[in-house]
N, CA, C and O atoms as CSV, one atom per row, in Angstrom:
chain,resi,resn,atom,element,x,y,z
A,1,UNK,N,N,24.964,73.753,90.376
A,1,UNK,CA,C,23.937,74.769,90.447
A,1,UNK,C,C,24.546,76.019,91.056
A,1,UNK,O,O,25.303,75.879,92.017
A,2,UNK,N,N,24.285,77.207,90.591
A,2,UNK,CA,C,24.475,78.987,90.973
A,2,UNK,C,C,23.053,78.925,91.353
A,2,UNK,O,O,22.080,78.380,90.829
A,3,UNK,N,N,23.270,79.915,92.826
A,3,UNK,CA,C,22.449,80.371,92.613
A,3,UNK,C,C,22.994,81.980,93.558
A,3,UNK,O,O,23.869,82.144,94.408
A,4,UNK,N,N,22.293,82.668,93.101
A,4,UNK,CA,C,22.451,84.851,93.940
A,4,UNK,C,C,21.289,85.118,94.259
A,4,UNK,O,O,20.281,84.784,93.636
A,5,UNK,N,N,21.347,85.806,95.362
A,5,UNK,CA,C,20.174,86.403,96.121
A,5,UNK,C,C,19.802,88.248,95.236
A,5,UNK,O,O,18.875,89.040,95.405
A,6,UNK,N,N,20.933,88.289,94.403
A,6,UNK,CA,C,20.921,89.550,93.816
A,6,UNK,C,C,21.694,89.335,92.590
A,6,UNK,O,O,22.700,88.632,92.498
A,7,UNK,N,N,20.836,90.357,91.172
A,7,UNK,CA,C,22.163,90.405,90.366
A,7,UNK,C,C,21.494,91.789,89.453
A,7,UNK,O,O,20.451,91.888,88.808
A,8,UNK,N,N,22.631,92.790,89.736
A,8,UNK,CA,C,22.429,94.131,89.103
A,8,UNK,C,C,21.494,94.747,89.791
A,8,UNK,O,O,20.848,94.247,90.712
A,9,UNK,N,N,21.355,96.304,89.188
A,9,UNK,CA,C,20.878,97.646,90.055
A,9,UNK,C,C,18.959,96.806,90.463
A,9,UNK,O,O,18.362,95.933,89.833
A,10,UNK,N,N,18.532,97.583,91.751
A,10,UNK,CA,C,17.766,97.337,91.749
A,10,UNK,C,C,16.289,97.892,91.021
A,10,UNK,O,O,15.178,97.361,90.991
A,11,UNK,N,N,16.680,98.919,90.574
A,11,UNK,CA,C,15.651,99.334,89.683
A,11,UNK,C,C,15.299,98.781,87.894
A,11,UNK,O,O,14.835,99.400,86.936
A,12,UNK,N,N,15.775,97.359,88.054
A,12,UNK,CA,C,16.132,96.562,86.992
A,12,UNK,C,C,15.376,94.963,87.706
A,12,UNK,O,O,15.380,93.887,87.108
A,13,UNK,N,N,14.958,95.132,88.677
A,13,UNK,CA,C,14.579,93.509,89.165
A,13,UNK,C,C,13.054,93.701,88.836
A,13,UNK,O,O,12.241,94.626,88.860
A,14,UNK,N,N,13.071,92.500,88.551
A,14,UNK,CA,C,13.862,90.799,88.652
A,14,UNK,C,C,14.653,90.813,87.903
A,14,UNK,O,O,14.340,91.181,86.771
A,15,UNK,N,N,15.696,90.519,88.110
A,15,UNK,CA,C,16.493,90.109,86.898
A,15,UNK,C,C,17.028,88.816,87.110
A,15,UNK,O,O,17.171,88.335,88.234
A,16,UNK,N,N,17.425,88.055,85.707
A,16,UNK,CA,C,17.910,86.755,85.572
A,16,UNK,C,C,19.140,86.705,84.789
A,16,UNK,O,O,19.193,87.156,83.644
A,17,UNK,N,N,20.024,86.221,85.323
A,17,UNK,CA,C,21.192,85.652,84.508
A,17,UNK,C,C,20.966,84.583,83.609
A,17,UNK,O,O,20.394,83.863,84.427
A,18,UNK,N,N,20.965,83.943,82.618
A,18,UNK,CA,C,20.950,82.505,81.825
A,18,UNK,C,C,22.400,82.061,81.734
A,18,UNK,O,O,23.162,82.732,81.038
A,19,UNK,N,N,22.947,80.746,82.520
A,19,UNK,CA,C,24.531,80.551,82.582
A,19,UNK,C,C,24.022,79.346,81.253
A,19,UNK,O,O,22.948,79.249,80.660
A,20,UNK,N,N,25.148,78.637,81.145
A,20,UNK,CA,C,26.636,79.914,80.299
A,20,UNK,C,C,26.560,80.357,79.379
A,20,UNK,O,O,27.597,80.302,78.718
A,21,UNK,N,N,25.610,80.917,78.860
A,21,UNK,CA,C,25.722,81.890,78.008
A,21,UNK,C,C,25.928,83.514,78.214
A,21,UNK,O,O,26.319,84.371,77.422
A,22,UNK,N,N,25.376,83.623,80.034
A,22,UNK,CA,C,25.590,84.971,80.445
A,22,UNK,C,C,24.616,86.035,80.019
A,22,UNK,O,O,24.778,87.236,80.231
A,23,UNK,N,N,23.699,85.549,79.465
A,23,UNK,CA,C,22.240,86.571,78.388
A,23,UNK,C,C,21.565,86.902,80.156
A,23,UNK,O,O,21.024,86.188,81.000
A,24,UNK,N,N,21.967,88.392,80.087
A,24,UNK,CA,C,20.903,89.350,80.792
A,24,UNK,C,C,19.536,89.680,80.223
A,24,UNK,O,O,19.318,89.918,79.035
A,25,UNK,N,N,18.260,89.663,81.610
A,25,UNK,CA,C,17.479,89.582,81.193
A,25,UNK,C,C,17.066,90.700,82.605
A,25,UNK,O,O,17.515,90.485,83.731
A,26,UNK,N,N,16.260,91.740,82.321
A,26,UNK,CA,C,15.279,92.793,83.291
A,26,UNK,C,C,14.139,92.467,82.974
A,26,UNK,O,O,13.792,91.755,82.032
A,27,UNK,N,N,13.095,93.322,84.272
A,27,UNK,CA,C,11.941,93.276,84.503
A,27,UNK,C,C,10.905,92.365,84.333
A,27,UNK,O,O,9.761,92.518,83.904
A,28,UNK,N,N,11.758,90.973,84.920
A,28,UNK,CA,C,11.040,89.464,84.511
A,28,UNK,C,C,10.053,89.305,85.672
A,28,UNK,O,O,10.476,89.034,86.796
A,29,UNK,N,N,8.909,89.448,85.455
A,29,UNK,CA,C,7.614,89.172,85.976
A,29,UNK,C,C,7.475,87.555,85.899
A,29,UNK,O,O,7.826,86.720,85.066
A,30,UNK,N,N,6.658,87.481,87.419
A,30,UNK,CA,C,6.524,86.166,87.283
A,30,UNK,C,C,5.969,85.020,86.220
A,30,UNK,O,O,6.242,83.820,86.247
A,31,UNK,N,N,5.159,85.680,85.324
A,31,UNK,CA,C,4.559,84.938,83.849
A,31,UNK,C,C,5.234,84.639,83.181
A,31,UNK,O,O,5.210,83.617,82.495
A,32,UNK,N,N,6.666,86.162,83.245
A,32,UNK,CA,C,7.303,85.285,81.954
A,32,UNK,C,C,8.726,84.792,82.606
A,32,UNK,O,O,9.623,84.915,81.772
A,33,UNK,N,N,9.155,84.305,83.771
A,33,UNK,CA,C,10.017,83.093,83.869
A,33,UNK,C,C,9.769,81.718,83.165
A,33,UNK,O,O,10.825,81.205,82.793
A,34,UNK,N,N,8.812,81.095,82.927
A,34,UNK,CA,C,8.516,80.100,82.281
A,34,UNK,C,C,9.094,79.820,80.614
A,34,UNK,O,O,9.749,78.952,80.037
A,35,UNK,N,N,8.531,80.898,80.319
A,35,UNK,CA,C,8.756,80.953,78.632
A,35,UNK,C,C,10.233,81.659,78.324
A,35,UNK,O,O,10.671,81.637,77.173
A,36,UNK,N,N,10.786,82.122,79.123
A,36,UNK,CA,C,12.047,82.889,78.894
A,36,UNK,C,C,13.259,81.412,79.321
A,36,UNK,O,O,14.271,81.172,78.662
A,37,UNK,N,N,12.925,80.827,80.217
A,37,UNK,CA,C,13.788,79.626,80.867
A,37,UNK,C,C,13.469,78.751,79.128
A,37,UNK,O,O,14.474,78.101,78.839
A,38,UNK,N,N,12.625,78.661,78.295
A,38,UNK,CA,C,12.543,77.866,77.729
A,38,UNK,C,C,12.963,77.910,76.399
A,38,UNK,O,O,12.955,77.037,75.531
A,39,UNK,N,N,13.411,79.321,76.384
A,39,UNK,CA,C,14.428,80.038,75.194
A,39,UNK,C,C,15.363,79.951,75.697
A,39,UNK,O,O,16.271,80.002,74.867
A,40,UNK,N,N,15.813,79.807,76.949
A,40,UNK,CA,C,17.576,79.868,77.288
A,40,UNK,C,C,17.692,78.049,77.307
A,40,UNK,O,O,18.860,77.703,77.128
A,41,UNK,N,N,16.837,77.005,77.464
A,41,UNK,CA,C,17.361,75.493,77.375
A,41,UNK,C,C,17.756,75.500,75.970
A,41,UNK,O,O,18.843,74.972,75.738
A,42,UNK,N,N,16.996,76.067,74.812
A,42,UNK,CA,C,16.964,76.066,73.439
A,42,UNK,C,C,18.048,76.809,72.957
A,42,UNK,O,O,18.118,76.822,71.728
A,43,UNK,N,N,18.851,77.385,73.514
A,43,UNK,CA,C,19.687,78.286,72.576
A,43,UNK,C,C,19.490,79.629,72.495
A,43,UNK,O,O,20.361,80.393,72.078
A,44,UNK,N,N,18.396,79.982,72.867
A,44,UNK,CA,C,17.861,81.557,72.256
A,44,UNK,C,C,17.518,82.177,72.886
A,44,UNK,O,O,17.344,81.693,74.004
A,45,UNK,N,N,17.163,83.638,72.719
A,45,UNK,CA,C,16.906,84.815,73.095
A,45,UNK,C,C,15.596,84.955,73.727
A,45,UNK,O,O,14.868,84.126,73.181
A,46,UNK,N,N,14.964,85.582,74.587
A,46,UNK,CA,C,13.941,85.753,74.770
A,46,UNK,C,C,13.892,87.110,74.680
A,46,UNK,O,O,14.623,87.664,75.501
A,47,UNK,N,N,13.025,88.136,73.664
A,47,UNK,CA,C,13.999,89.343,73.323
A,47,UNK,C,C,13.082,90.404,74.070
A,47,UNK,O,O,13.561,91.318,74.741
A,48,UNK,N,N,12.014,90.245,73.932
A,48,UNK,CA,C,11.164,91.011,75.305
A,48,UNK,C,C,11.738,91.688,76.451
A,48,UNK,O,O,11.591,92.897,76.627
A,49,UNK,N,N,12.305,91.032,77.132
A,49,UNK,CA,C,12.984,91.123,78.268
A,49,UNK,C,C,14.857,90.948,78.579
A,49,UNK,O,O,15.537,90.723,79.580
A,50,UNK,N,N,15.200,91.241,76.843
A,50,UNK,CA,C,16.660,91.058,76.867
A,50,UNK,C,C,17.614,92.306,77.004
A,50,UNK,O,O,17.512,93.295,76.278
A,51,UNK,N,N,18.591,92.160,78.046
A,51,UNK,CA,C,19.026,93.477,78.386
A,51,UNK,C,C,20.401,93.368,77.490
A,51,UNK,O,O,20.947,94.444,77.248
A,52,UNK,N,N,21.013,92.173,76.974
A,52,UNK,CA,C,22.284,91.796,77.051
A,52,UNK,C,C,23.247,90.514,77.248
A,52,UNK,O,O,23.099,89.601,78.060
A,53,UNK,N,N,24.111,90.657,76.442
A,53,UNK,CA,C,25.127,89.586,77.269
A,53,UNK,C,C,26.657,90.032,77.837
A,53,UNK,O,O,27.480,90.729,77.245
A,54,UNK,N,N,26.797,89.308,79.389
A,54,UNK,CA,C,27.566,89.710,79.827
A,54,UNK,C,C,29.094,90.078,79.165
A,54,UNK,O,O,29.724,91.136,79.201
A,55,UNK,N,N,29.422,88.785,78.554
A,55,UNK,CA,C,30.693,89.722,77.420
A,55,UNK,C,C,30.738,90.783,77.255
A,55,UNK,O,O,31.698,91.510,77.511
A,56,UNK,N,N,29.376,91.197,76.642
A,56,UNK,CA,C,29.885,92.284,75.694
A,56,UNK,C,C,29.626,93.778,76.624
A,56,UNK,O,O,28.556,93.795,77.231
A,57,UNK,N,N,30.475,94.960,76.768
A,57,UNK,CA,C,29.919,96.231,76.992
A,57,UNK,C,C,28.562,96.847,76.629
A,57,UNK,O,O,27.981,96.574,75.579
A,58,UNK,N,N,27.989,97.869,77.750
A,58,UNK,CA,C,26.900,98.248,77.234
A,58,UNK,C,C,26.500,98.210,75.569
A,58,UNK,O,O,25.618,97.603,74.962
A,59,UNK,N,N,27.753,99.309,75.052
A,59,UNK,CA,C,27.245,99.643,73.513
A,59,UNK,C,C,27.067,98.642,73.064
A,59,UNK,O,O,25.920,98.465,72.653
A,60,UNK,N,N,27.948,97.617,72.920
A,60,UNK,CA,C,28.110,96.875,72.461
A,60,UNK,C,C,26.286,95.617,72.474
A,60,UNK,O,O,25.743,94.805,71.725
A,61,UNK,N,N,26.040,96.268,73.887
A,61,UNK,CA,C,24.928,95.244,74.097
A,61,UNK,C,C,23.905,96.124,73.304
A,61,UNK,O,O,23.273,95.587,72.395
A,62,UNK,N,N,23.740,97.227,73.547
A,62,UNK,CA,C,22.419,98.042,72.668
A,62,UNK,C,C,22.484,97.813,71.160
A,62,UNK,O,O,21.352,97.731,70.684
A,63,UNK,N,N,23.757,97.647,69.997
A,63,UNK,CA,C,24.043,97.112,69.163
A,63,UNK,C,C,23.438,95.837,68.636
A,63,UNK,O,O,22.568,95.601,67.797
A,64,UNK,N,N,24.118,95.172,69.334
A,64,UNK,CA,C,23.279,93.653,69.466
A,64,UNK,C,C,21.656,93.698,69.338
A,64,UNK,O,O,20.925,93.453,68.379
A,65,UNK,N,N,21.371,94.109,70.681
A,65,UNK,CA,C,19.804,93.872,70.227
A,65,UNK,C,C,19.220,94.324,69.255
A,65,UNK,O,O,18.386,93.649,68.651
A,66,UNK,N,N,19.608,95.827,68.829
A,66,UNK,CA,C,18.986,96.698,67.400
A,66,UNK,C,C,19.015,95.442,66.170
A,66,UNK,O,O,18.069,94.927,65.575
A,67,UNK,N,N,20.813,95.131,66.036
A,67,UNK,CA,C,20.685,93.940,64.771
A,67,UNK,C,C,19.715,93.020,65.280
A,67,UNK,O,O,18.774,93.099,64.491
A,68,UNK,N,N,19.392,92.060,66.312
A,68,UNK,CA,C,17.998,91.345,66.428
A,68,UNK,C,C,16.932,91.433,66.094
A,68,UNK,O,O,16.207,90.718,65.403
A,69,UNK,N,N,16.696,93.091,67.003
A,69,UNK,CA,C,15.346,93.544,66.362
A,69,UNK,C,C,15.020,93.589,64.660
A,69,UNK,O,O,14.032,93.096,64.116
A,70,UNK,N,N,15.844,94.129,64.174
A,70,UNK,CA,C,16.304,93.738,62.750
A,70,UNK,C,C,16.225,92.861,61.799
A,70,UNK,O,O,15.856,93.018,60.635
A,71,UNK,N,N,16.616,91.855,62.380
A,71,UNK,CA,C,16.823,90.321,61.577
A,71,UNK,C,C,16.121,89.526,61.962
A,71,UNK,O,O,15.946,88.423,61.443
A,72,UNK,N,N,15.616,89.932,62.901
A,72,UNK,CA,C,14.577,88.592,63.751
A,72,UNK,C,C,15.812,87.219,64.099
A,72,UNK,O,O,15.473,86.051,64.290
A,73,UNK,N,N,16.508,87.463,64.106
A,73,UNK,CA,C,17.897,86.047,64.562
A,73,UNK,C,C,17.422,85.871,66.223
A,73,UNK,O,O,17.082,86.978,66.642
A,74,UNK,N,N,17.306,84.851,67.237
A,74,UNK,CA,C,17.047,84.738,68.308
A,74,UNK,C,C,18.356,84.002,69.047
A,74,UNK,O,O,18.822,84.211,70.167
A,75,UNK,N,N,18.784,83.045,67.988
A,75,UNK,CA,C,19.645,82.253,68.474
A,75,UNK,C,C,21.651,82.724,69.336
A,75,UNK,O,O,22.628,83.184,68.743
A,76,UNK,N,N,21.559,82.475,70.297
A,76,UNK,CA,C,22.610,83.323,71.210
A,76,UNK,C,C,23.486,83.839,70.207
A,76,UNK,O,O,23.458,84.999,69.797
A,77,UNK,N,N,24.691,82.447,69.615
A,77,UNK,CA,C,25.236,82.335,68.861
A,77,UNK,C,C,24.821,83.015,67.383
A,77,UNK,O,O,25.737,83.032,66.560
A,78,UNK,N,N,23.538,83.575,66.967
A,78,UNK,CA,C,23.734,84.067,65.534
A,78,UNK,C,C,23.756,85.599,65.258
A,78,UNK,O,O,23.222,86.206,64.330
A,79,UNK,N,N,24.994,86.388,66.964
A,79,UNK,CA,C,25.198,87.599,66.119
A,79,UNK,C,C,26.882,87.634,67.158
A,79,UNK,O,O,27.143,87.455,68.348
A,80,UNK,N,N,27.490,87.878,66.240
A,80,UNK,CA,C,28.866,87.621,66.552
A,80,UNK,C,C,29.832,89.255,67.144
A,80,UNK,O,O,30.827,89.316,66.423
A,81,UNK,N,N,29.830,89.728,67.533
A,81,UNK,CA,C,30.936,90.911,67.850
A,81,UNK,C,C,31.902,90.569,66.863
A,81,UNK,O,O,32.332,89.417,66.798
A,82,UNK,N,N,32.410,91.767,65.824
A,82,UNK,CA,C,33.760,91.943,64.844
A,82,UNK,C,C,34.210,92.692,65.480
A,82,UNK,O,O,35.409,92.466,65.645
A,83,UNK,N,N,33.848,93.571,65.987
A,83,UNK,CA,C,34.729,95.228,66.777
A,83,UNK,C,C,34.015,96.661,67.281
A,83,UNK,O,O,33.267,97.320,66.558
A,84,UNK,N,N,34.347,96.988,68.522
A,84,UNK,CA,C,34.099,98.348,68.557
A,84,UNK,C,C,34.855,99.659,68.914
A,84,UNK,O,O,35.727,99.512,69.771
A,85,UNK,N,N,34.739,100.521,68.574
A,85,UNK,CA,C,35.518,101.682,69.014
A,85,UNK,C,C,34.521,102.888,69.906
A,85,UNK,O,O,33.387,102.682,70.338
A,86,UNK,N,N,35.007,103.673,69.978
A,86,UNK,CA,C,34.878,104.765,70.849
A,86,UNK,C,C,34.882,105.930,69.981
A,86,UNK,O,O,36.082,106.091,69.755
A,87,UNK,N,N,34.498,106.476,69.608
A,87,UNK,CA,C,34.499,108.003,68.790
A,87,UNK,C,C,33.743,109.341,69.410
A,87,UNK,O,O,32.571,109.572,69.112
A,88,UNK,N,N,34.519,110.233,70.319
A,88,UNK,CA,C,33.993,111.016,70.780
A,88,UNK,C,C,32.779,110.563,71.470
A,88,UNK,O,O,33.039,109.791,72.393
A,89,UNK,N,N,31.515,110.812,71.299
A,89,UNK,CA,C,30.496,110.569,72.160
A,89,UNK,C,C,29.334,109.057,72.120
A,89,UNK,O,O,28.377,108.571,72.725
A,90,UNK,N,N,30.262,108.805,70.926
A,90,UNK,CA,C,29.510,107.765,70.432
A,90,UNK,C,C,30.500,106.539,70.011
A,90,UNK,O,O,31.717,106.666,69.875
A,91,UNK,N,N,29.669,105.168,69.804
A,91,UNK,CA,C,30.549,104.076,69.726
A,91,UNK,C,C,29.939,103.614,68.095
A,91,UNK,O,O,28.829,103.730,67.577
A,92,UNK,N,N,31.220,103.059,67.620
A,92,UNK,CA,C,30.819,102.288,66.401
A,92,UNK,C,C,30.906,100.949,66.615
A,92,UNK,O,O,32.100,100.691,66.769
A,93,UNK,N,N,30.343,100.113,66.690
A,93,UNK,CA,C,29.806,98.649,66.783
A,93,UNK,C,C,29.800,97.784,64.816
A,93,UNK,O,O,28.994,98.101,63.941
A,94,UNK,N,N,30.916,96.742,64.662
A,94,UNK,CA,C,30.643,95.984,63.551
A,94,UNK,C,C,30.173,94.830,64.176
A,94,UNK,O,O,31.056,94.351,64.887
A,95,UNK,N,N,28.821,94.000,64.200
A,95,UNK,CA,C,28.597,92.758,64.269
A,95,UNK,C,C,28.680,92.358,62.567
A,95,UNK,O,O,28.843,93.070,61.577
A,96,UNK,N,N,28.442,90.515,62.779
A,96,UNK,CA,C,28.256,89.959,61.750
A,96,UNK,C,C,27.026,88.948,62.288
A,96,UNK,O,O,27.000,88.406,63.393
A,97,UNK,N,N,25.967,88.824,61.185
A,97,UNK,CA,C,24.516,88.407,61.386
A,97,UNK,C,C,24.500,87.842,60.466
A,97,UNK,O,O,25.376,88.079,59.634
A,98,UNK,N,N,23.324,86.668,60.155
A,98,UNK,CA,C,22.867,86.641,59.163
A,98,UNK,C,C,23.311,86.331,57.949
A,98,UNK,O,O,22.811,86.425,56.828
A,99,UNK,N,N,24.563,85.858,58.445
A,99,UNK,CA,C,25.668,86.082,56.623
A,99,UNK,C,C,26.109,87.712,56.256
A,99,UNK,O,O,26.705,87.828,55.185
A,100,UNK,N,N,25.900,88.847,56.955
A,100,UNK,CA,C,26.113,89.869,56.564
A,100,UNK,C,C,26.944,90.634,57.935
A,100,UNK,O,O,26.904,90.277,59.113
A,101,UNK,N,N,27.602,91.658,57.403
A,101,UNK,CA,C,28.101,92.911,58.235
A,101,UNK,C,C,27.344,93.694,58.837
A,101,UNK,O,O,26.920,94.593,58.111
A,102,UNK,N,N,26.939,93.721,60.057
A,102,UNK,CA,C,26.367,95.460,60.274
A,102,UNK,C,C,26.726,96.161,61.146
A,102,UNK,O,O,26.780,95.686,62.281
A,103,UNK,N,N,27.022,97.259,60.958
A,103,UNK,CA,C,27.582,98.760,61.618
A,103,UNK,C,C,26.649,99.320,62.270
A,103,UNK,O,O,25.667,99.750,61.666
A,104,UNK,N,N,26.734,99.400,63.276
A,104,UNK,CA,C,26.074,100.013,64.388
A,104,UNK,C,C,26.347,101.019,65.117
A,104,UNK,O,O,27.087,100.702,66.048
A,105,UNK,N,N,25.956,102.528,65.087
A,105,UNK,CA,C,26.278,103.584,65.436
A,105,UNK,C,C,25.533,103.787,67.418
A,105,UNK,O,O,24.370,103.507,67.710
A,106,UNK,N,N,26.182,104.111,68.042
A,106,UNK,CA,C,25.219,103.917,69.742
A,106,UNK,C,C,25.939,105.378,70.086
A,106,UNK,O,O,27.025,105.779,69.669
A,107,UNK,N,N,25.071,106.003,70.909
A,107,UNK,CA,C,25.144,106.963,71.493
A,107,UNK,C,C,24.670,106.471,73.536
A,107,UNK,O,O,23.928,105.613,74.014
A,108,UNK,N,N,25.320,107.253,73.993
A,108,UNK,CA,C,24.790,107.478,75.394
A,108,UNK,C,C,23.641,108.498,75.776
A,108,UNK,O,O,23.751,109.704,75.555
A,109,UNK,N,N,22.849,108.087,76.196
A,109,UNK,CA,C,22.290,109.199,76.479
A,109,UNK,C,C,21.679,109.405,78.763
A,109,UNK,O,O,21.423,108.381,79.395
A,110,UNK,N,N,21.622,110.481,79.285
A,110,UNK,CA,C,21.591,110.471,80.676
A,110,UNK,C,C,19.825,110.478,80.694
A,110,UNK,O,O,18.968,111.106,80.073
A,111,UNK,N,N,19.810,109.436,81.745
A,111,UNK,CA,C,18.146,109.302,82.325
A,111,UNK,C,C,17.994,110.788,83.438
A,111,UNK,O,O,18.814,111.651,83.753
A,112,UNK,N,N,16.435,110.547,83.837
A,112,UNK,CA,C,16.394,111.630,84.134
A,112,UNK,C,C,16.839,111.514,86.211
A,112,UNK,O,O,16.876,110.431,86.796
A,113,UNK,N,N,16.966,112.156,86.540
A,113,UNK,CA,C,17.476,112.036,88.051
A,113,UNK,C,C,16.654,111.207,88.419
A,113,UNK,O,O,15.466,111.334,88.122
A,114,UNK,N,N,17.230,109.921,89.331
A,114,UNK,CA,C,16.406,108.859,89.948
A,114,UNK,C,C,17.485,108.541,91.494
A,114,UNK,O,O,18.552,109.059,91.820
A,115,UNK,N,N,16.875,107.773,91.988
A,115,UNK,CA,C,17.894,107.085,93.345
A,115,UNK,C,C,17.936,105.485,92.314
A,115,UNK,O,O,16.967,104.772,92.055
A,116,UNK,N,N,19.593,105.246,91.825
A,116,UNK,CA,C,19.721,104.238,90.954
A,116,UNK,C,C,19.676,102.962,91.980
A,116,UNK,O,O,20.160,101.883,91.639
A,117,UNK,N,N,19.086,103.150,93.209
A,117,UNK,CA,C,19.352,101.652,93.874
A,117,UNK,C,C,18.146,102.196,94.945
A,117,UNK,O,O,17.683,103.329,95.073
A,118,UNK,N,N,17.828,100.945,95.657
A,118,UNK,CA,C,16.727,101.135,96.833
A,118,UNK,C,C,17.370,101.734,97.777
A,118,UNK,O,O,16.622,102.237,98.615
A,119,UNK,N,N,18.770,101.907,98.008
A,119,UNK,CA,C,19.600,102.198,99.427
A,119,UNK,C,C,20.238,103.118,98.840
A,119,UNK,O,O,20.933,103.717,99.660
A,120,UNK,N,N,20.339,103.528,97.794
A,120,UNK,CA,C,21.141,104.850,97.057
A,120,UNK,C,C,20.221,106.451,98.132
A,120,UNK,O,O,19.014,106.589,98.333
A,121,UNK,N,N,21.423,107.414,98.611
A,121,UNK,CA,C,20.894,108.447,99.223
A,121,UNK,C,C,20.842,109.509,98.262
A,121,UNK,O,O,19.897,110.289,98.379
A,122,UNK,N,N,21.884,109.750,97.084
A,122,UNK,CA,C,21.429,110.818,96.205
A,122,UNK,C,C,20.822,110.029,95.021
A,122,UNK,O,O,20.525,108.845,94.859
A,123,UNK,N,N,20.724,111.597,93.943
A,123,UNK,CA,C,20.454,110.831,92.763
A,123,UNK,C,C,21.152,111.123,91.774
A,123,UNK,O,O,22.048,111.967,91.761
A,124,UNK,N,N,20.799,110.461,90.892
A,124,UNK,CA,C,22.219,110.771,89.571
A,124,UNK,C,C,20.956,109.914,88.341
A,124,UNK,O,O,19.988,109.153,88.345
A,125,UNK,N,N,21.623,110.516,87.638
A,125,UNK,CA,C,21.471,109.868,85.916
A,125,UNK,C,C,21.899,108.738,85.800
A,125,UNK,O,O,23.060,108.330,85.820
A,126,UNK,N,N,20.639,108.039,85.633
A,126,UNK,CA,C,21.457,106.621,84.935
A,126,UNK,C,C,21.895,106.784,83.345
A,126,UNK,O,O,21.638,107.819,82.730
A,127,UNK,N,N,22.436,105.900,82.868
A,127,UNK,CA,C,22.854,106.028,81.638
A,127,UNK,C,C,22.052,105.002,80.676
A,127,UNK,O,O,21.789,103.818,80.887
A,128,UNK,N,N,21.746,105.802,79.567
A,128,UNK,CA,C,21.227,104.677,78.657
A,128,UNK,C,C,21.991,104.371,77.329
A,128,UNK,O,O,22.844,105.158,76.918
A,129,UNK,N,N,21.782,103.603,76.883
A,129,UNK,CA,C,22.620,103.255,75.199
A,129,UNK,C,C,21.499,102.518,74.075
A,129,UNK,O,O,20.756,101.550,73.914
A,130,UNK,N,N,22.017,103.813,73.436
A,130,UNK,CA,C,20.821,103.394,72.393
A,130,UNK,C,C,21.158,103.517,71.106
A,130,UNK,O,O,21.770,104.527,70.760
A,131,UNK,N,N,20.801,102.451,70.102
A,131,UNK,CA,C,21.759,102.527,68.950
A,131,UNK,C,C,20.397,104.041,67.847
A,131,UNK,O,O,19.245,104.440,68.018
A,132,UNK,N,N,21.448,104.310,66.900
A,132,UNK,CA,C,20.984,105.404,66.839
A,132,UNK,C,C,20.970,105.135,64.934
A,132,UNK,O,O,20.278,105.860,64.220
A,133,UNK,N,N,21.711,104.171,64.442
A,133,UNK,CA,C,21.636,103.917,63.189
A,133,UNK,C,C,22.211,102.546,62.798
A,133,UNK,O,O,23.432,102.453,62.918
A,134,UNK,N,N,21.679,101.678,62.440
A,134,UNK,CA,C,21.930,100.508,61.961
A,134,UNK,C,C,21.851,99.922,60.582
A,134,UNK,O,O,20.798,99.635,60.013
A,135,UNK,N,N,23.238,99.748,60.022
A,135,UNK,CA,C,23.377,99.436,58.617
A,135,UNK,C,C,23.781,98.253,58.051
A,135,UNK,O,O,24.834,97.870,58.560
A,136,UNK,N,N,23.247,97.333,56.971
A,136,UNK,CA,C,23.757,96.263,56.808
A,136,UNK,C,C,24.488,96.527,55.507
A,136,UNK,O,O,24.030,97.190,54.576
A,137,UNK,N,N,25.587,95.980,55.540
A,137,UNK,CA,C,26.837,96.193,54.963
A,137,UNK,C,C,27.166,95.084,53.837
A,137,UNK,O,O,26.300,94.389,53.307
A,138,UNK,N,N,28.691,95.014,53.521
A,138,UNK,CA,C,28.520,93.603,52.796
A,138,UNK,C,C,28.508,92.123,53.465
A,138,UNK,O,O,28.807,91.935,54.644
A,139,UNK,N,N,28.080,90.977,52.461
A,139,UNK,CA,C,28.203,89.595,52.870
A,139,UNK,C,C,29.371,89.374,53.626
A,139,UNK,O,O,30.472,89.674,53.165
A,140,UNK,N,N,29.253,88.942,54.598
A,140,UNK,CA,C,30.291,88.189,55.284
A,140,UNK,C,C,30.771,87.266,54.181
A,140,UNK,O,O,30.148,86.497,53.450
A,141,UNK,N,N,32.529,87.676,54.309
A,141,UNK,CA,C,33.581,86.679,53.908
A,141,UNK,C,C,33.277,87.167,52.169
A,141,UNK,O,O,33.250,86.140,51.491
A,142,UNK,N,N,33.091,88.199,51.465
A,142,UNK,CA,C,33.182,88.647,50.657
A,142,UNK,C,C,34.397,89.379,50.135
A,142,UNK,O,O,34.289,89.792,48.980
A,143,UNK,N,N,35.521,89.615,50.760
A,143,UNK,CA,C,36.775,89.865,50.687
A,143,UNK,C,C,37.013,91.143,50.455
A,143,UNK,O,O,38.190,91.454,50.275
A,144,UNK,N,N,35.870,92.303,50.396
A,144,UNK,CA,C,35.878,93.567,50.268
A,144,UNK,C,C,36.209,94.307,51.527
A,144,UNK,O,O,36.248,95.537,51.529
């Protein structure tokens, strides 16, 4: 058994880790620990409240969820990272879903001035990532 008295900024709690899969989860109210614990025994997503998985980098995580939202896929395992890059201000994201490719375009964008922690004395921009175009491409393993 793990267990942390803390995990990530506090303007993000409750938050829950799901081991080992590492699936971040914010603003878990006490109602929905129940039903979210019961998508992580099963394999899957609870997508309500899904911030991410630790593997992957932000973009990479805003990516991810867009193809979810997308495909309706829940299951940890059914969206795979192929690659991402960095392009000037924005990231290109290839997952594979579904039997298919998709390209995922993410941008950063700055929140508006906050104190990013309860004990933080200035303030700053948090950062957000948000995919900004999502395309499904060809069949996986189509040789194109």
């Amino acid at each position: 058994m793990w267990q942390s008295t803390h995990v990530g900024g506090d303007r993000f709690a409750g938050n829950l880790v799901a081991l080992p899969d590492g699936v971040y989860y914010g603003r878990v109210g006490q109602a929905e620990v129940w039903p979210l614990l019961e998508c992580a025994l099963r394999g899957s997503i609870h997508l309500p409240h899904y911030r991410g998985r630790s593997c992957h980098s932000f973009p990479v995580q805003a990516a991810e969820r867009a193809v979810r939202e997308q495909t309706g896929l829940r299951g940890v395992a059914d969206v795979r990272l192929e690659g991402a890059r960095r392009a000037a201000d924005e990231w290109r994201v290839r997952l594979t879903a579904a039997g298919r490719v998709w390209d995922v375009e993410v941008v950063r964008d700055d929140g508006e001035l906050i104190h990013l922690t309860c004990g933080a004395t200035e303030l700053r921009h948090p950062h957000r990532y948000r995919a900004v175009a999502v395309r499904s491409g060809l069949e996986n393993g189509s040789g194109c």
